[in-house]
C-alpha positions as CSV (number, residue, x, y, z in Angstrom):
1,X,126.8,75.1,109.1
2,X,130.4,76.3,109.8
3,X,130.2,79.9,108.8
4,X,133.8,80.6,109.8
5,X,135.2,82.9,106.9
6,X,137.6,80.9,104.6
7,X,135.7,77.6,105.3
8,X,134.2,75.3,103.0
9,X,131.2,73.1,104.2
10,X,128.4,71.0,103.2
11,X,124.9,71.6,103.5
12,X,122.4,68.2,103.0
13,X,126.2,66.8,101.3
14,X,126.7,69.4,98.7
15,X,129.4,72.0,99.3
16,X,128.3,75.9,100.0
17,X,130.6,78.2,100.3
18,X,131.0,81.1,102.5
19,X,129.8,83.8,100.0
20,X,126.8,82.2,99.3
21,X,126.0,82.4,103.1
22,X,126.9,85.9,103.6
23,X,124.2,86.7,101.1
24,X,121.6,84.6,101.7
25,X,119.1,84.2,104.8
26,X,121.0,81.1,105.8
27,X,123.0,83.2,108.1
28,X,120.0,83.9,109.8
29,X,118.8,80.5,110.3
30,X,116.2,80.2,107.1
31,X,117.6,78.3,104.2
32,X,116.3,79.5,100.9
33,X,115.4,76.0,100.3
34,X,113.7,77.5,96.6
35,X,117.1,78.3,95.7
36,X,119.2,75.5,97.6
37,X,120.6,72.7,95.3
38,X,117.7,70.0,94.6
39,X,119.2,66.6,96.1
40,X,118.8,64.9,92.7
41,X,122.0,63.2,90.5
42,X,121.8,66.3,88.3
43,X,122.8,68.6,91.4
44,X,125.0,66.0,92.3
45,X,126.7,66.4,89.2
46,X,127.0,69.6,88.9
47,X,128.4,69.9,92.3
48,X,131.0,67.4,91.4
49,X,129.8,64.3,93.2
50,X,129.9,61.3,91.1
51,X,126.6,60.1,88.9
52,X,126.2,56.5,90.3
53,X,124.3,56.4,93.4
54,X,127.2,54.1,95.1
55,X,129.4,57.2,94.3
56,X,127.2,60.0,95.7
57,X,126.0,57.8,98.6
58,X,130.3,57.6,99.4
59,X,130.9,60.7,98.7
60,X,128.2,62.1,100.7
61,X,128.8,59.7,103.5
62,X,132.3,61.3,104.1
63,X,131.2,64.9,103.9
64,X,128.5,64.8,106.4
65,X,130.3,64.4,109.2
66,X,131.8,67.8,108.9
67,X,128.7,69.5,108.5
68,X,127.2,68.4,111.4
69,X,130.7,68.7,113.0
70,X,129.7,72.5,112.5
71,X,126.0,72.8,112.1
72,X,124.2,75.0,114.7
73,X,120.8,73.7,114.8
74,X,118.1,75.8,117.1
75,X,115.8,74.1,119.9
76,X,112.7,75.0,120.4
77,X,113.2,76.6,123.5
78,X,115.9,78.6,122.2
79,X,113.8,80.1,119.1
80,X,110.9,80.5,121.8
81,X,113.6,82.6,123.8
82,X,114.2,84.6,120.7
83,X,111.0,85.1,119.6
84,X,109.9,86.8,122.9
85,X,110.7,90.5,121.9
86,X,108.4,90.0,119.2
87,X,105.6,88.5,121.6
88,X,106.3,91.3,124.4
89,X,104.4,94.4,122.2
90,X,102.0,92.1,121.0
91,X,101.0,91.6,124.9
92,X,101.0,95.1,125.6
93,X,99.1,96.1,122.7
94,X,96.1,93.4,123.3
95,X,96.0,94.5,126.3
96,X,95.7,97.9,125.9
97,X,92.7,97.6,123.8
98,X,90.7,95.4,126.0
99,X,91.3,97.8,128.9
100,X,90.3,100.1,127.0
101,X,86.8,97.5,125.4
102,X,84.8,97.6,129.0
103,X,85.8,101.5,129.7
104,X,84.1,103.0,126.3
105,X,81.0,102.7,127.7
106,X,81.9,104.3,131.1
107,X,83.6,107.0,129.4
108,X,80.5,107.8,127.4
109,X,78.3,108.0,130.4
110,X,80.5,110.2,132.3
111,X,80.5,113.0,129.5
112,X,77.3,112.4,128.6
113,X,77.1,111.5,125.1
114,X,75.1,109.1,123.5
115,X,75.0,105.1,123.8
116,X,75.3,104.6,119.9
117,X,78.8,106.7,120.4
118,X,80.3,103.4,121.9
119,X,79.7,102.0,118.4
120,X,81.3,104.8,116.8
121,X,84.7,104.9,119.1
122,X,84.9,101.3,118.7
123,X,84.9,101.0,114.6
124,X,87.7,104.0,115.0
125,X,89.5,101.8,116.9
126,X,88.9,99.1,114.8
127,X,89.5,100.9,111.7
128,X,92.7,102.2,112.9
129,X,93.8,98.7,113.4
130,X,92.7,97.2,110.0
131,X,94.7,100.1,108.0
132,X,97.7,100.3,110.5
133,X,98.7,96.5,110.0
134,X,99.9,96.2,107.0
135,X,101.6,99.3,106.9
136,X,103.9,98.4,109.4
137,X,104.1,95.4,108.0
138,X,105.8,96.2,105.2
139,X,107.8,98.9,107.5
140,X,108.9,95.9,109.3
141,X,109.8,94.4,106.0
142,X,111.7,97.5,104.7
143,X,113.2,99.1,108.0
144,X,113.3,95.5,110.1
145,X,110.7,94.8,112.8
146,X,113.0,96.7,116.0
147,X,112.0,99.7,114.1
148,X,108.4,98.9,113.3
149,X,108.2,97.9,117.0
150,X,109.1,100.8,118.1
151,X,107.0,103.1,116.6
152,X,104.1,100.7,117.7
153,X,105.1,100.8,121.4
154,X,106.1,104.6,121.4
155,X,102.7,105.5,119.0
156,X,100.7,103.5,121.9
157,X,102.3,106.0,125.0
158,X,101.5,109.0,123.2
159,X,98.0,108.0,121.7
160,X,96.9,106.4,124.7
161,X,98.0,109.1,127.1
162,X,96.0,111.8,124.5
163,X,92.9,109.3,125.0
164,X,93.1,109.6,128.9
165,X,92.2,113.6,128.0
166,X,89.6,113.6,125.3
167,X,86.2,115.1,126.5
168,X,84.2,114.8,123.0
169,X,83.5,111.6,121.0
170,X,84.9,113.3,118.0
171,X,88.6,114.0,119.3
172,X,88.8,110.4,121.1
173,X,87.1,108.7,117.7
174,X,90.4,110.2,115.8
175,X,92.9,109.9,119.0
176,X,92.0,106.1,118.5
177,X,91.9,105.5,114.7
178,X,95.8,106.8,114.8
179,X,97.0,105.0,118.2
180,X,95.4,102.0,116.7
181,X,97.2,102.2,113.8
182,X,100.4,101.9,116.0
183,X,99.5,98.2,116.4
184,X,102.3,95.9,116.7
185,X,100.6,92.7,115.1
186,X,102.5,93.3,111.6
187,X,106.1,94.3,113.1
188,X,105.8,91.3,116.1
189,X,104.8,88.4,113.5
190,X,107.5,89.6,111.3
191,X,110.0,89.3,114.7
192,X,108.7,86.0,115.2
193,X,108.7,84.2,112.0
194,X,113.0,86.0,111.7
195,X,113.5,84.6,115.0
196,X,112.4,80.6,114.2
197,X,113.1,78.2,111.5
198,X,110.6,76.2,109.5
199,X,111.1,72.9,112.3
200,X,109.7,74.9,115.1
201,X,107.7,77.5,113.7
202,X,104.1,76.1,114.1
203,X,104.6,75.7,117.5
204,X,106.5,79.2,117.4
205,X,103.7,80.7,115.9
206,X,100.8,79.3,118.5
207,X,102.6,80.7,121.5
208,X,100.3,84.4,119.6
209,X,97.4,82.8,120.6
210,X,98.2,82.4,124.4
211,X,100.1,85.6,124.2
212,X,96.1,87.3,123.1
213,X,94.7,85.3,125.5
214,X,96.6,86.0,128.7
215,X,96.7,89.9,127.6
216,X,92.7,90.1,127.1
217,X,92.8,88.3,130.3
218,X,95.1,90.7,132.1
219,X,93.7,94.1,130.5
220,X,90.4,92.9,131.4
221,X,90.9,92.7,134.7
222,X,92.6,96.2,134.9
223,X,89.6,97.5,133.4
224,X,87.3,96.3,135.7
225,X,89.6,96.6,138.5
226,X,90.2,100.2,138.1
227,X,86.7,101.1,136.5
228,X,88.5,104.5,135.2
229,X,89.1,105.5,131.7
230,X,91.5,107.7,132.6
231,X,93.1,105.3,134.7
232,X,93.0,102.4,132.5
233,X,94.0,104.9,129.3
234,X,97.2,105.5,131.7
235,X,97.8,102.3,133.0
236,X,98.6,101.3,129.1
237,X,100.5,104.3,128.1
238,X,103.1,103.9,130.8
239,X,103.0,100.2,130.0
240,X,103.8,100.9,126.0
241,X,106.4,103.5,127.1
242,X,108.3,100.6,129.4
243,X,108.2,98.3,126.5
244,X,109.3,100.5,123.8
245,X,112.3,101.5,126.0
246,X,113.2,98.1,126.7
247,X,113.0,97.3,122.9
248,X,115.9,99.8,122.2
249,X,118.6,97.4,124.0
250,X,117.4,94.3,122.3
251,X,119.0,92.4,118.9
252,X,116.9,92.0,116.6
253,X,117.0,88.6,114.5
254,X,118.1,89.6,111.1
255,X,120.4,93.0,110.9
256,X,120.2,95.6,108.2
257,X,123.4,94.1,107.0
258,X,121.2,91.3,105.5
259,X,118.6,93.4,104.8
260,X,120.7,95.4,102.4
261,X,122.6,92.4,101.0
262,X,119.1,91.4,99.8
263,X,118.0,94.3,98.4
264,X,121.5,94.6,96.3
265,X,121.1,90.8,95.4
266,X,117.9,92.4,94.3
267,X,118.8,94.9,92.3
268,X,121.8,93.0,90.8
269,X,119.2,90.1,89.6
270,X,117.1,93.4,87.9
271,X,120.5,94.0,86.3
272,X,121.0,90.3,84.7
273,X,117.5,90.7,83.5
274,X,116.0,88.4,86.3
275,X,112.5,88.3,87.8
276,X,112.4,89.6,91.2
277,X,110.3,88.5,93.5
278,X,107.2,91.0,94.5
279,X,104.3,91.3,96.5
280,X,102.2,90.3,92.8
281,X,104.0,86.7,93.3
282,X,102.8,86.5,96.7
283,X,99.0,87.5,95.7
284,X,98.8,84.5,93.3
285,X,100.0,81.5,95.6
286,X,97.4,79.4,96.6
287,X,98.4,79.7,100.3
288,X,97.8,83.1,100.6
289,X,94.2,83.5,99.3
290,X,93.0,80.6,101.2
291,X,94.7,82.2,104.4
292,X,93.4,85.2,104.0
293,X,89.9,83.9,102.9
294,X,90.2,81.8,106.6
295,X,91.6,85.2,108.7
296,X,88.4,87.2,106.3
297,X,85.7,84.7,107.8
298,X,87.9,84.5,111.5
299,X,87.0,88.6,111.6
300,X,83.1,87.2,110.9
301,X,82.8,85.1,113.6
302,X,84.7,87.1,116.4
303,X,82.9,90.1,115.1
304,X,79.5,88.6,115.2
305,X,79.6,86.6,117.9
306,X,81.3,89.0,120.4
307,X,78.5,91.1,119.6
308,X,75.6,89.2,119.6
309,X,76.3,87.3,122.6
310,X,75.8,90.5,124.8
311,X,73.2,92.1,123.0
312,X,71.2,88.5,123.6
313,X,71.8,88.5,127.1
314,X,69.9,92.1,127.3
315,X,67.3,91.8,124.7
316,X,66.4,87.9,125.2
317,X,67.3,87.5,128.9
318,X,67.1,90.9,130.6
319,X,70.2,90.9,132.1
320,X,71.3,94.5,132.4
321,X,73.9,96.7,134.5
322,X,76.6,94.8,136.7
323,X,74.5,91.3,135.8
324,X,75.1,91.5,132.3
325,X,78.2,93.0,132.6
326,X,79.0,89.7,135.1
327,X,77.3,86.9,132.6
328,X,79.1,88.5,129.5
329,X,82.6,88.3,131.2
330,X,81.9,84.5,132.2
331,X,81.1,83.8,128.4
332,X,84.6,85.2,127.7
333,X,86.3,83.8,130.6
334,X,84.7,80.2,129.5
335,X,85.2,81.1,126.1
336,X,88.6,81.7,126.3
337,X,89.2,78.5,128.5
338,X,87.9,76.1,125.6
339,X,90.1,77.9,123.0
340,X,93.1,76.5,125.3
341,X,91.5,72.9,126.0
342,X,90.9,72.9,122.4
343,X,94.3,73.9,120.8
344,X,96.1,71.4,123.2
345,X,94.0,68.6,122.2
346,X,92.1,69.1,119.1
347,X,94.4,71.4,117.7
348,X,97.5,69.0,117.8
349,X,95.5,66.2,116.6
350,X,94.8,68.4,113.3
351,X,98.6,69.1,113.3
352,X,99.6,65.8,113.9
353,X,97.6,63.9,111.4
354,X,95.6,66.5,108.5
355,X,97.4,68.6,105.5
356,X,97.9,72.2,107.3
357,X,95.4,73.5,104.0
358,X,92.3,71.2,105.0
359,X,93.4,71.8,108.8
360,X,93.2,75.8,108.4
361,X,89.4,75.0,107.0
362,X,87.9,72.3,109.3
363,X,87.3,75.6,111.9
364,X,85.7,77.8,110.4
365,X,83.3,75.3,109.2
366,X,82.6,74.3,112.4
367,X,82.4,77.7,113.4
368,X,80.3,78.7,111.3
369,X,77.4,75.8,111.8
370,X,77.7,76.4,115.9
371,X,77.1,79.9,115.0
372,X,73.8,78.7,112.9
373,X,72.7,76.4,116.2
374,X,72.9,79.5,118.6
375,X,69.7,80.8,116.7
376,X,67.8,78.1,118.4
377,X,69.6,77.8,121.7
378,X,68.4,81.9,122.3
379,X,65.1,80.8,122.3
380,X,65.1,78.5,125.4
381,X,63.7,79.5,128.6
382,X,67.9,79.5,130.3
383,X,71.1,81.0,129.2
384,X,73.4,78.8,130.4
385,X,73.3,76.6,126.5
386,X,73.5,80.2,124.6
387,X,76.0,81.4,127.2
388,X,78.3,78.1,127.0
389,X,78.0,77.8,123.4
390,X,78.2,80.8,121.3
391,X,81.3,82.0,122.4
392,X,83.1,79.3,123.4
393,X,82.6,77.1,120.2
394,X,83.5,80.0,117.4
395,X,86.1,81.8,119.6
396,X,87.5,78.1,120.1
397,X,87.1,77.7,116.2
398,X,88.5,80.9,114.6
399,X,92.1,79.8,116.9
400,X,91.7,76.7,115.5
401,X,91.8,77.9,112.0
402,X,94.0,81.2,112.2
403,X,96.8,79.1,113.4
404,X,97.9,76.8,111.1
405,X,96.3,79.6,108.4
406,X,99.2,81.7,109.2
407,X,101.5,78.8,109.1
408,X,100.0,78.2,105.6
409,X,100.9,82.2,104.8
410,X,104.3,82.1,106.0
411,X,105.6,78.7,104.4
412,X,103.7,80.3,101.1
413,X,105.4,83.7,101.1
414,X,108.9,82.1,102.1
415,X,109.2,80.1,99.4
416,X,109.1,83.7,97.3
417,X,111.1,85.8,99.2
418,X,111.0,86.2,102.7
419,X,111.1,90.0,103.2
420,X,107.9,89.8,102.2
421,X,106.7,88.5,105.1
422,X,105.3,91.2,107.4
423,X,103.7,93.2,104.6
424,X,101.9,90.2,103.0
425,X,100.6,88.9,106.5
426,X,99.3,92.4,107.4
427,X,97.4,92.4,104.3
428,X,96.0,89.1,105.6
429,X,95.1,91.1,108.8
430,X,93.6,93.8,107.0
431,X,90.7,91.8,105.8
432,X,90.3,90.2,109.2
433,X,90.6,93.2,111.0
434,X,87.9,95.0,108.7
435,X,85.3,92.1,109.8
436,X,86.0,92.5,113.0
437,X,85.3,96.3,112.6
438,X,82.0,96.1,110.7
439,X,80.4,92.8,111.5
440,X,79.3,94.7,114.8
441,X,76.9,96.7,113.1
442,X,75.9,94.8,110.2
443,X,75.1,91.5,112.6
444,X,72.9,94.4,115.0
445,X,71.0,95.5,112.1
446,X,70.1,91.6,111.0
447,X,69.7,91.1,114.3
448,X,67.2,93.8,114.7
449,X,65.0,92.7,111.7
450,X,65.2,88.7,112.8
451,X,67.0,87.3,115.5
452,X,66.8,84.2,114.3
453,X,68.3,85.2,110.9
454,X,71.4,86.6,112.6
455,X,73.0,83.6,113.7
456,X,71.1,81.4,110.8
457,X,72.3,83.2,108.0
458,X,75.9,84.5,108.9
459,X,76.8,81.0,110.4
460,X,76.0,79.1,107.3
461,X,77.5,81.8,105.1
462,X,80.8,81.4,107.0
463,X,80.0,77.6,107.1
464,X,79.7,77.9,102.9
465,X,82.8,79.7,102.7
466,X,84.8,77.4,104.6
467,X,83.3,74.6,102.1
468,X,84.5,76.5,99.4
469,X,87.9,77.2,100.6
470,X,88.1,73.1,101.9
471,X,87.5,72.3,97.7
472,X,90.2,74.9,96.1
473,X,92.4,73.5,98.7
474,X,91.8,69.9,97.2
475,X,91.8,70.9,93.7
476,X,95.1,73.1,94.5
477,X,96.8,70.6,96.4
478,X,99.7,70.2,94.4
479,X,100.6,73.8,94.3
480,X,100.2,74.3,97.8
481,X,102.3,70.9,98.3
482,X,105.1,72.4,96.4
483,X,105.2,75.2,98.8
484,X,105.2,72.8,101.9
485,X,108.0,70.9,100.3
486,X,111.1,72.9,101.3
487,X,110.0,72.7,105.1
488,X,109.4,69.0,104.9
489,X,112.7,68.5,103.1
490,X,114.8,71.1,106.0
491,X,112.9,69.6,108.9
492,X,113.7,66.2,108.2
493,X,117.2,66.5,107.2
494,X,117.5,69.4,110.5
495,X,116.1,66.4,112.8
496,X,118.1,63.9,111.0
497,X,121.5,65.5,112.1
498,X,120.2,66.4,115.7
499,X,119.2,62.4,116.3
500,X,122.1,61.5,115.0
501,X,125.4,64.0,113.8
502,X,127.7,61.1,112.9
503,X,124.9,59.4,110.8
504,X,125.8,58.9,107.0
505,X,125.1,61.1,104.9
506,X,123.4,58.6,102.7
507,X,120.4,57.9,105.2
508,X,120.3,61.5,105.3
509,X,119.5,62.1,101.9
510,X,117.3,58.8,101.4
511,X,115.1,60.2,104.3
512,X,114.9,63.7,102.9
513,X,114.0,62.2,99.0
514,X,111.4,60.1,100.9
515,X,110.1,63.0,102.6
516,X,109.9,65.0,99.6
């Protein structure tokens, strides 16, 4: 689009004007495609083009040509490039907080509290997370994601630095609950999904699960490399403080400029009498339960899983001190390895050829009935099945899920109103986060009573759910179609004009209706 004031173009052969661009997220590279002209002959019509398709197929033929004349269509490189300030305080945080994962229990030691305190700092931690996400998320929403960035990366210097200090459980359980709630998860997927257009933002949106991996990786290390807490607490405070600074010289995608031309188009529609679009909306598509039901059960298996697979190794095996510290990190290195192999190959083939809805559902199913076979692979007389399959098949699982589940959220939410983007998905987060925080200690306690029964009962539980959520995305179908339709519909046309810009017009639209 030629966005050049004075200028008349066409977008998909029906004229938009200038004002219409100025107050719409067009300018940013997101077509409101629920409010965009449907290519039908009563659009046509009342757009001016002529009612016979010989006349709108001419008339379209002749206008196309200037719109891709001036059309500015993204790469995916380019909206990878942008998307990278939203990626960077994602890094840092994940990092922080496994630094931090392998250093509770040295920190406990050294001031001589008790071994059940771990537990207790770590559902802080945890807690602080769940709570914190979606109320930047909507800060993001409200004040842009710069801001909301900002106060994650700046909140992570000053918490973090207070946690180097702390000398009772108490104070560092309540340091942590607030410097977790400086997470940057809501305000860096809200960055991301600004900075990219519906064409690319799949693959957009999977570069967060190699940005968790390298950080757990990276922060990882530094724990065990520096085997301080004070050190390690440090190390990610200085970190935060570097990223938050270099934040303050970047762009952000969308300005407050079109942040507050949405809110007046807002208020001007409550003025006419018009709905407005509101979190409520959001709540009842489809797309967003069955995401959030997906991210819910994600937060069971990491939870469980994560937990079990150590307390196994000690209680089954007998591997304690720097041997079970050793064998747990290979489970996560190799764990962590087959989510990679697995999203390249597996993942891409759900992409490529399954609906994103029964996609976002096939993991966790999975998931959940590897989860069930580790209660028999615990009992054999080596490690190495438990230790190469529990991890690795439900950490490989949940990515394969979460992915295209908060594809799902983001294609639901846009079609209502995209500034509702990072307070909705941090809602989503909030119930994943909150299974993440208690599984720990409810799959301990199940585990206590029957081994067996911990992996048996929450595998097929999350196995069930992901049935469940599998036959309300066939019986929804249609719904959750009509929200996929607009990013069909763009993509197609986008690619259509980037193959070819002096291509009719008419092939344009056939391909789009067919598409549709």
């Amino acid at each position: 689009l030629d966005r050049k004031p004075g200028t008349t173009r066409f977008l998909l052969g029906l004229p938009v004007t200038e004002s219409t661009l100025a107050s719409s997220p067009c300018a940013t590279g997101h077509p409101p495609m629920s409010s965009m002209p449907a290519i039908s002959h009563d659009a046509d019509a009342a757009a001016g083009v002529g009612n016979s398709p010989e006349q709108k197929h001419e008339e379209q033929d002749a206008a196309l040509p200037t719109a891709a004349a001036g059309a500015e269509q993204t790469t995916l490189t380019q909206e990878i490039i942008r998307s990278l300030p939203g990626l960077l305080p994602i890094f840092v945080d994940v990092v922080g907080v496994s630094v931090i994962l392998p250093l509770v229990a040295v920190y406990v030691d050294e001031i001589g509290a008790r071994v059940e305190d771990v537990g207790t700092i770590l559902t802080a931690n945890f807690l602080g997370q769940m709570l914190g996400t979606p109320l930047l998320g909507g800060f993001a929403d409200r004040f842009g994601p710069k801001r909301a960035l900002l106060v994650s990366m700046f909140g992570n210097a000053i918490f973090f630095s207070l946690s180097a200090f702390m000398t009772n459980v108490p104070a560092l359980s309540a340091v942590r609950f607030f410097g977790a709630m400086c997470n940057a998860i809501g305000g860096g997927q809200k960055w991301i999904i600004d900075a990219s257009t519906p064409l690319h933002r799949e693959s957009v949106m999977s570069l967060l699960v190699l940005t968790f991996l390298v950080a757990f990786l990276a922060g990882a290390g530094i724990g065990a490399a520096t085997g301080s807490w004070l050190i390690g607490c440090m190390i990610t405070a200085v970190a935060s403080a570097i990223a938050g600074v270099v934040l303050v010289f970047l762009k952000e995608p969308r300005t407050d400029a079109h942040r507050a031309q949405a809110r007046a188009d807002n208020e001007a529609a409550k003025g006419r009498g018009e709905a407005v679009a509101t979190m409520k909306d959001g709540f009842k598509s489809p797309g967003w339960w069955l995401s959030t039901a997906v991210a819910l059960v994600g937060g069971i298996l990491f939870g469980t899983t994560s937990t079990l697979n150590g307390v196994v190794l000690l209680d089954q095996y007998g591997l304690t001190g720097a041997n079970g510290a050793l064998y747990n990190g290979i489970s996560y290195y190799v764990a962590i390895g087959a989510v990679v192999v697995t999203q390249l190959t597996v993942g891409r083939l759900i992409s490529a050829y399954l609906p994103l809805e029964t996609g976002m559902t096939l993991g966790v199913i999975f998931g959940g009935i590897m989860l069930a076979v580790c209660g028999f692979l615990y009992e054999l007389d080596s490690f190495w099945p438990f230790l190469i399959c529990a991890m690795p098949t439900t950490f490989s699982s949940i990515v394969l899920s979460l992915v295209p589940a908060d594809v799902a959220l983001s294609a639901a939410i846009e079609v209502i109103s995209p500034d509702l983007t990072g307070g909705m998905m941090g809602i989503q987060k909030l119930f994943h986060f909150s299974m993440v925080a208690f599984m720990p200690v409810i799959s301990v306690q199940v585990y206590v009573r029957s081994p067996k029964a911990a992996f048996l009962v929450i595998g097929l539980i999350v196995a069930a759910i992901g049935v469940v959520c599998n036959i309300v995305a066939v019986i929804k179908r249609k719904e959750l179609a009509a929200n996929r339709e607009p990013k069909i519909t763009h993509s197609v046309a986008a690619k259509a004009v980037v193959a070819d810009p002096d291509a009719s017009a008419a092939g344009t639209t056939r391909a789009v209706e067919e598409a549709a």
